[in-house]
C-alpha positions in Angstrom: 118.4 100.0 113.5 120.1 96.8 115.1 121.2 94.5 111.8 120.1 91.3 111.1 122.5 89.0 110.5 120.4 86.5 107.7 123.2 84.6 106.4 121.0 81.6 106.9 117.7 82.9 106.2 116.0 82.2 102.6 113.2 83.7 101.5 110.8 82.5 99.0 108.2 84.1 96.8 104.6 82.8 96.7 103.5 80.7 93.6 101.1 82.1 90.8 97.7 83.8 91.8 95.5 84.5 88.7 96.4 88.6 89.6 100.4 87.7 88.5 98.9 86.7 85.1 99.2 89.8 82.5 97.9 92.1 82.5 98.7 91.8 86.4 96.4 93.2 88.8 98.1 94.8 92.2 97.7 92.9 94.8 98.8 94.2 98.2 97.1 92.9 101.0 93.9 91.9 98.8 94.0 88.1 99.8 94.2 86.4 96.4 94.6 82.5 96.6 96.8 80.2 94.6 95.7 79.3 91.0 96.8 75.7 89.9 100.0 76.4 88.3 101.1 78.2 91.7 100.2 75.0 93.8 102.5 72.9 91.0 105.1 75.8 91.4 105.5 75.6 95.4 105.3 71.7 95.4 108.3 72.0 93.1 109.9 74.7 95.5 109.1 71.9 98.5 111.3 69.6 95.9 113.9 72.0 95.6 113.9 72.9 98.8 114.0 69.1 100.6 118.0 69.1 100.2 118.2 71.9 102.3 118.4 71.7 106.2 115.7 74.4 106.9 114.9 74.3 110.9 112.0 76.9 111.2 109.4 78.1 108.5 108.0 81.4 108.6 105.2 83.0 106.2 102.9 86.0 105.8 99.1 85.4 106.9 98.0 86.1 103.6 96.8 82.7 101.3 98.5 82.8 98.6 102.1 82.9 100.5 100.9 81.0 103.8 99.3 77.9 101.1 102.6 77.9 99.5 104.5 77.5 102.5 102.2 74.4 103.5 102.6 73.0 100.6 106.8 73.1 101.6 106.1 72.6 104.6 104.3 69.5 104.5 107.3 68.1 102.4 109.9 69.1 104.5 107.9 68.2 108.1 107.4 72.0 109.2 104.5 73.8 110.5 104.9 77.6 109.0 104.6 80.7 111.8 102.6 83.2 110.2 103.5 86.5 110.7 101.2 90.1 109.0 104.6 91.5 108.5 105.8 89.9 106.1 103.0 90.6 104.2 103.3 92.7 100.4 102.9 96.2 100.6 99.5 97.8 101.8 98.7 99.3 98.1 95.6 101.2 99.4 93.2 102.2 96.7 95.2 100.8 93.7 94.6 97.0 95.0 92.5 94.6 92.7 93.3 97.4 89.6 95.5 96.9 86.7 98.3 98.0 86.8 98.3 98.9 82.8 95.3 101.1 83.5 97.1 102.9 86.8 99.4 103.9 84.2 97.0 105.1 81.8 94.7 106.7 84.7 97.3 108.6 86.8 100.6 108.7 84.8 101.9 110.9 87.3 101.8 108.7 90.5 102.4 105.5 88.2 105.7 107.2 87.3 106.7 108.1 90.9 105.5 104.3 91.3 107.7 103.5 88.9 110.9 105.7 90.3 110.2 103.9 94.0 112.6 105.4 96.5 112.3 106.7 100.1 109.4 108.9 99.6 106.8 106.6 97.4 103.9 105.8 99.1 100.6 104.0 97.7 98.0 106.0 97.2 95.7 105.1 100.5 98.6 102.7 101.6 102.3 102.4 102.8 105.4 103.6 101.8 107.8 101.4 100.5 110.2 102.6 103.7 107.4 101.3 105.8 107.2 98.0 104.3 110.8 97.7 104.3 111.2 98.4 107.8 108.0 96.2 109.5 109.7 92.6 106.8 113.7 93.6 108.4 112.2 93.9 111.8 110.7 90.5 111.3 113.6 88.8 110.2 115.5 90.4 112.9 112.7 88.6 115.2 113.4 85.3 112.7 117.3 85.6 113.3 116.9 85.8 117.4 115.3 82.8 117.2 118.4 80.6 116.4 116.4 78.0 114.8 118.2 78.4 111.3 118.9 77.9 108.4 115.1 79.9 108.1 112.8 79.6 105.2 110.4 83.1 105.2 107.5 82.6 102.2 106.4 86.2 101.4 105.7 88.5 98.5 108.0 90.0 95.7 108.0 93.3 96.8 108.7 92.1 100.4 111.5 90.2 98.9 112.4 93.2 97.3 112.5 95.9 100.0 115.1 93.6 102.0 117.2 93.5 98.7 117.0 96.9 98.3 118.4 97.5 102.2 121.4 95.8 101.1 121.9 98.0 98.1 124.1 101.4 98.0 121.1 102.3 95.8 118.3 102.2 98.5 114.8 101.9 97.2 115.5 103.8 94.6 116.6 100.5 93.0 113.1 98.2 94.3 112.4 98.0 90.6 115.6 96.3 89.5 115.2 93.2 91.1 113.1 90.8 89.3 111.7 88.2 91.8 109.5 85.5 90.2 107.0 83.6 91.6 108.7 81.1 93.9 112.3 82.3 93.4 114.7 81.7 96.1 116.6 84.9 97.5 119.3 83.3 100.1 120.9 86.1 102.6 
């Protein structure tokens, strides 16, 4: 796989959808929308974010990340691309469930959940390989364009999966990251 070369490329969690409050429901492509605090949370990321020199703005389709990047966008005077793959993981038949009664409910497949690596896949859904390889090739896609530095607003375990390409560890380390709702990874 060609590599991307994202030294200018920053990627930003969505704000707060009422599914990130405990206990947290999975979320996956369910299309959850922004609560309040989550539209406070990305107009103070379109703060943060106004001293940078961003030239292109990219987001998943799905609300919760594509209303965030609006709201950036509108303070920074971009028009986000949307683009499905950057979307979270497809999470199958544990989307819009708890994820404290998963754990209860199948201990078994919460615990390879909880292991990640090469081989997990959602029950019904993706693997985590699969998501990691449809968010790289879109950032490779983001990269060619030469409009950067590029903001991309997606989803903590999209943020993740790229981290996790970039570690000796794999994907085997996806649950070592901690990426909170509209934290900044630069790359």
């Amino acid at each position: 796989m060609a590599e991307c070369s994202t030294k200018a490329i920053l990627l930003a969690r969505h704000g707060e959808t009422d599914d990130n409050i405990p206990p947290i429901r999975v979320q996956g492509f369910t299309d959850t929308p922004l609560n309040d605090t989550g539209r406070r949370q990305a107009a103070e990321l379109a703060e943060r974010l106004a001293r940078e020199s961003i030239a292109s703005l990219w987001s998943s389709d799905l609300s919760r990340a594509r209303e965030t990047a609006e709201i950036v966008g509108e303070r920074i005077g971009l028009v986000p691309r949307l683009d499905s793959r950057l979307r979270e993981a497809n999470r199958g038949r544990w989307e819009g469930r708890r994820f404290i009664d998963i754990e209860r409910e199948e201990p078994e497949l919460y615990a390879a959940w909880r292991r990640a690596g090469d081989s997990f896949r959602f029950p019904g859904g993706e693997s985590l390989h699969e998501q990691m390889d449809r968010v790289l090739e879109c950032l490779r896609d983001v990269d060619a364009t030469g409009e950067l530095p590029a903001l991309v607003v997606c989803h903590g375990g999209s943020i993740r999966v790229v981290l996790c390409s970039r570690d000796p560890r794999g994907l085997a380390a996806f649950h070592d990251f901690e990426v909170p709702n509209v934290a900044v990874v630069h790359l």
